[in-house]
C-alpha positions as a Markdown table, in Angstrom:
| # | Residue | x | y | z |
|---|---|---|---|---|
| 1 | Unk | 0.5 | 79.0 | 68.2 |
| 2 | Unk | 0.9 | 82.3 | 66.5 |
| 3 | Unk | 2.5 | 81.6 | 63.2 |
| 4 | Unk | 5.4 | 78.8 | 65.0 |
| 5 | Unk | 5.8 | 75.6 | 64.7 |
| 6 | Unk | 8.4 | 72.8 | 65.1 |
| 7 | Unk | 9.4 | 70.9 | 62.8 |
| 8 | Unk | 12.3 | 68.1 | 63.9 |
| 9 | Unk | 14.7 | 67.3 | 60.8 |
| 10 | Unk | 17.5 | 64.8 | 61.0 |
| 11 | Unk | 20.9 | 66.2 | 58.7 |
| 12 | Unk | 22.8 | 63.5 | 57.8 |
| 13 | Unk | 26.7 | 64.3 | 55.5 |
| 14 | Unk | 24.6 | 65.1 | 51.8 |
| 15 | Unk | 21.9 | 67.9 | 54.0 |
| 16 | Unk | 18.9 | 66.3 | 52.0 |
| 17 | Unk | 16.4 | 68.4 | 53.3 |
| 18 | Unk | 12.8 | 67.6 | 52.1 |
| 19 | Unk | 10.9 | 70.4 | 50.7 |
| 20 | Unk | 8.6 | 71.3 | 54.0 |
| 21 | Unk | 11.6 | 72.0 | 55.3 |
| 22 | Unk | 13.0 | 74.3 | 52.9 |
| 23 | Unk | 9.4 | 75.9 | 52.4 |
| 24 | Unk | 9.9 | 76.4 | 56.8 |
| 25 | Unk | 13.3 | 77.8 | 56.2 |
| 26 | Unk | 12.5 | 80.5 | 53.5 |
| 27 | Unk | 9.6 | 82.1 | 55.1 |
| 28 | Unk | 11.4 | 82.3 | 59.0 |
| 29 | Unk | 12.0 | 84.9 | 60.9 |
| 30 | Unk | 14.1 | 83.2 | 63.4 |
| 31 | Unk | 15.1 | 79.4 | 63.9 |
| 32 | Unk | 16.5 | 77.9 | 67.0 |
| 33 | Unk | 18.8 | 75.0 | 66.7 |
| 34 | Unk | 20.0 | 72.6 | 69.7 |
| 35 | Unk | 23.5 | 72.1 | 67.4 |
| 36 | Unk | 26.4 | 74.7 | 68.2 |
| 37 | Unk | 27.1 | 76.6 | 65.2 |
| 38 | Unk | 30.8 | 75.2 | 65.2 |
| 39 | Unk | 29.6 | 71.7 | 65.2 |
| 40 | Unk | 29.6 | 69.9 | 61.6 |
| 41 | Unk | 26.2 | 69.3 | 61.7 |
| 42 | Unk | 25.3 | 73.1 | 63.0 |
| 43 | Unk | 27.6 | 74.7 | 60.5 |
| 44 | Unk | 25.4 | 72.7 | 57.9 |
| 45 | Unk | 22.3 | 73.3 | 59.1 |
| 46 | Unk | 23.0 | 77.7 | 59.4 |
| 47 | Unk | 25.0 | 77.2 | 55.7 |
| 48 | Unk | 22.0 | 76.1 | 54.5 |
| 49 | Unk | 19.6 | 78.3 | 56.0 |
| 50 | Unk | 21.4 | 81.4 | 55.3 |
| 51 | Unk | 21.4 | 80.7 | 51.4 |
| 52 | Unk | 17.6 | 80.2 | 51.6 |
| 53 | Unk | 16.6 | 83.2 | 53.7 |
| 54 | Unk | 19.3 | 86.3 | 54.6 |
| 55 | Unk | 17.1 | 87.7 | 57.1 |
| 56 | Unk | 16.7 | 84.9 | 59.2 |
| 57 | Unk | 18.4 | 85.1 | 62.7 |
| 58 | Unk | 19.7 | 81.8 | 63.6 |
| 59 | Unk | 19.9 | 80.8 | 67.4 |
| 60 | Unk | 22.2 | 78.2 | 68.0 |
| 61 | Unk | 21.6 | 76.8 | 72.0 |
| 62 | Unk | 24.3 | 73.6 | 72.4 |
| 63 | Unk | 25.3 | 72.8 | 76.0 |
| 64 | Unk | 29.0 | 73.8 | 75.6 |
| 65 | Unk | 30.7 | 76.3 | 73.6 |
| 66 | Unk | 32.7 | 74.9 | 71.0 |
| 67 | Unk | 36.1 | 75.7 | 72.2 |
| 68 | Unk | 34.9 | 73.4 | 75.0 |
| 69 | Unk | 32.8 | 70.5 | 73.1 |
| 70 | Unk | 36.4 | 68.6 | 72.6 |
| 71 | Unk | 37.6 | 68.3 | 76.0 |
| 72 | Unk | 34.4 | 67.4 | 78.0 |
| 73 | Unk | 32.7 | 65.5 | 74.9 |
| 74 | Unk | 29.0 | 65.6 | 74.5 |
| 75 | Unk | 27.1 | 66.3 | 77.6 |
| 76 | Unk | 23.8 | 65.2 | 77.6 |
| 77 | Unk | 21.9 | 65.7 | 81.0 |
| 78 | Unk | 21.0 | 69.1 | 82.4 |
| 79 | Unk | 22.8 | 67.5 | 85.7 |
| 80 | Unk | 25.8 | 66.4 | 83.9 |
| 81 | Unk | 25.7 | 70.3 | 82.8 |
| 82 | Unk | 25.2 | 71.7 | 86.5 |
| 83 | Unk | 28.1 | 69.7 | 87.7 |
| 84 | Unk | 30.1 | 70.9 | 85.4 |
| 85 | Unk | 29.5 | 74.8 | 85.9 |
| 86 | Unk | 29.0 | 74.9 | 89.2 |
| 87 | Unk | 25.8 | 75.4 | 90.2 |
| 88 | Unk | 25.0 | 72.6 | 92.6 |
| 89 | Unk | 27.9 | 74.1 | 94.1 |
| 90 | Unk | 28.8 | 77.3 | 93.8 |
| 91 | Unk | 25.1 | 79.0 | 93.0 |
| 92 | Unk | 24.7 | 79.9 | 96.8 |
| 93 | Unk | 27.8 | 82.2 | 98.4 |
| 94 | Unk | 26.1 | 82.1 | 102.0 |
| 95 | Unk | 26.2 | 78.1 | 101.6 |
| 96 | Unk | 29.6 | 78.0 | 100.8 |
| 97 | Unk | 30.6 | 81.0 | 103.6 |
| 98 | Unk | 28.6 | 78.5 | 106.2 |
| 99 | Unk | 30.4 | 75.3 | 104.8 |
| 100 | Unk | 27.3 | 73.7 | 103.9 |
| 101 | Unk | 27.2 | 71.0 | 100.9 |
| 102 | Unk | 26.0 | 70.9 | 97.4 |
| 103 | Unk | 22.4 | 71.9 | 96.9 |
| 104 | Unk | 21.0 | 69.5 | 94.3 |
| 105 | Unk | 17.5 | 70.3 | 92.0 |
| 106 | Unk | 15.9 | 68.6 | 89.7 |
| 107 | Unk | 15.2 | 72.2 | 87.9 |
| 108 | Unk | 17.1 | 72.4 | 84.4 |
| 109 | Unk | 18.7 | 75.5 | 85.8 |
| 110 | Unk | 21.3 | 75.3 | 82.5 |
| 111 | Unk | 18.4 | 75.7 | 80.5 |
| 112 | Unk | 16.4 | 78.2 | 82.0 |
| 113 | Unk | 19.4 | 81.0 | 81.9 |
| 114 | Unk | 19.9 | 79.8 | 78.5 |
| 115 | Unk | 16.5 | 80.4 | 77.3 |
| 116 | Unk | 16.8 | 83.9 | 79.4 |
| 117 | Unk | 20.2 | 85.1 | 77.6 |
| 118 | Unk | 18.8 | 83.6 | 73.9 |
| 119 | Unk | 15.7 | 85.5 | 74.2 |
| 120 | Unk | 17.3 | 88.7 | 74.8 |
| 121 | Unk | 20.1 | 87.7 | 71.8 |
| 122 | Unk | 17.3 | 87.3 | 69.9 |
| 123 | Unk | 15.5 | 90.5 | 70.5 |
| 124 | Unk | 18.8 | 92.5 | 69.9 |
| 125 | Unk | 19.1 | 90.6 | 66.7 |
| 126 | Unk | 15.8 | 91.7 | 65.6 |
| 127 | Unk | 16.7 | 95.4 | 66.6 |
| 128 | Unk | 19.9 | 95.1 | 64.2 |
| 129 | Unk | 17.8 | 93.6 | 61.2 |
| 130 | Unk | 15.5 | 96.7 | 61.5 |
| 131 | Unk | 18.4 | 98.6 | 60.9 |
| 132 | Unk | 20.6 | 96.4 | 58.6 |
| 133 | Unk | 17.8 | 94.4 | 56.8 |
| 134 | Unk | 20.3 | 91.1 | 57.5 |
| 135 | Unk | 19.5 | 88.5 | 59.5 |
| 136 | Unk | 22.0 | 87.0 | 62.3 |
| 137 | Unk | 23.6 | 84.2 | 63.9 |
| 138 | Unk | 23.7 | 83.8 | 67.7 |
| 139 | Unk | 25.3 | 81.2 | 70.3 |
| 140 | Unk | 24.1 | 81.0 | 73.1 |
| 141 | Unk | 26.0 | 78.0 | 74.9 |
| 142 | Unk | 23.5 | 76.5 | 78.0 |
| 143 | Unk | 27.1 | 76.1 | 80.1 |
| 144 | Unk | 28.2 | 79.7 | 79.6 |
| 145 | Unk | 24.5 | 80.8 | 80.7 |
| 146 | Unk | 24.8 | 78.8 | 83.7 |
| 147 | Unk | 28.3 | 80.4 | 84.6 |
| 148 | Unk | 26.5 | 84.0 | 84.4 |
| 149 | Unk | 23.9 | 83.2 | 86.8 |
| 150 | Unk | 27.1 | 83.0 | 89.8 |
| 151 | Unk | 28.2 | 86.2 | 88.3 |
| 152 | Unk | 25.4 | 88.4 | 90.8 |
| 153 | Unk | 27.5 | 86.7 | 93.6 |
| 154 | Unk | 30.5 | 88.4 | 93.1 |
| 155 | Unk | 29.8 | 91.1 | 91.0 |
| 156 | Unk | 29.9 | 94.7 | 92.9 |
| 157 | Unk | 28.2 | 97.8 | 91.8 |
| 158 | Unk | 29.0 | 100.9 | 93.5 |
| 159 | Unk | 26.1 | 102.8 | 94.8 |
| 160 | Unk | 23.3 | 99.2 | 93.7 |
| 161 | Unk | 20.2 | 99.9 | 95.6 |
| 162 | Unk | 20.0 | 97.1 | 98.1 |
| 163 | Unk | 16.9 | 96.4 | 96.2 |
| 164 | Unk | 18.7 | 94.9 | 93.6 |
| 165 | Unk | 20.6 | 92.6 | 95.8 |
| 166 | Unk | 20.3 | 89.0 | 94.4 |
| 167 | Unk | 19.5 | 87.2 | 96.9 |
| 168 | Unk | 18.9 | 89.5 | 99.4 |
| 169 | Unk | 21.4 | 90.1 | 102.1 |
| 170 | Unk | 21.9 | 91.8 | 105.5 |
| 171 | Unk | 24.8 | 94.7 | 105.6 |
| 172 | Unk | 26.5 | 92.0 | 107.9 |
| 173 | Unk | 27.4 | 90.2 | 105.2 |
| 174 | Unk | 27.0 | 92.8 | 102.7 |
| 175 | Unk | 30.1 | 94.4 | 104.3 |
| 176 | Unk | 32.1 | 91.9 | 106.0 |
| 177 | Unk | 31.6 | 88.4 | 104.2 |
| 178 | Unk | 31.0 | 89.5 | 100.6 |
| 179 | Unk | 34.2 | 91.8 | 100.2 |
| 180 | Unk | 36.6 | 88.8 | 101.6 |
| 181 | Unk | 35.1 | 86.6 | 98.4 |
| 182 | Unk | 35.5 | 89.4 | 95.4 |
């Protein structure tokens, strides 16, 4: 494990943080926290951080985006997430086009575009603290990540390569189905 490690810390209301965590903190390059950064416990956590180290960039992945977090609470299962964006539902055009039902997997499909879109936040915060010598602060909310995935169902690029077509589809419905759902 090249220079990482985890280290799981529990904040309570005084942030009395033992001093292997502090140590961890000052010497990061980048932490990831599971709190959204507008929760009270993630706006503690990144206040704390940030007056140990400046050039840390601070990942924030919670499941909703906090302008969300008070109406549908505190989700806590990956299919509790799915059914709330979408994707057992709405993922697949042609299934909804054919009338076919929800498609249900056990994959944490939430997760996996999350991890996609932080990774890339993270790299572009790294490319601005080369230039700036600060670090950052990034949310990247699982539910929002989910909700991009369906964007390559509707989105149209004029000219796109079929190549690029996600998933791949004939000109049949390339030109008569897709344009009836955009």
């Amino acid at each position: 494990t090249r220079n990482k490690f985890q280290l799981a810390a529990s904040f309570n209301r005084s942030v009395a943080i033992a001093k292997p965590l502090t140590d961890a903190f000052s010497g990061a390059d980048a932490v990831l926290i599971g709190a959204g950064i507008g929760s009270e416990t993630g706006a503690k956590i990144l206040q704390y951080i940030q007056e140990l180290n400046s050039r840390v960039i601070c990942v924030s992945i919670p499941a909703l985006p906090e302008d969300l977090q008070y109406r549908f609470g505190d989700i806590k299962t990956e299919g509790a997430l799915a059914a709330l964006t979408g994707l057992y539902k709405d993922i697949s055009i042609n299934r909804s086009i054919l009338g076919l039902g929800p498609v249900y997997t056990d994959l944490p499909m939430s997760s996996i575009y999350g991890a996609v879109h932080a990774v890339s936040a993270l790299m572009a915060a790294v490319v601005y603290r080369t230039k700036s010598g600060l670090g950052d602060l990034v949310e990247v909310p699982l539910a929002t990540a989910a909700i991009s995935a369906m964007g390559s169902n509707i989105l149209k690029v004029d000219g796109q390569p079929s190549r690029y077509d996600i998933p791949p589809v004939s000109s049949f419905v390339k030109k008569l189905v897709l344009p009836t759902v955009r």
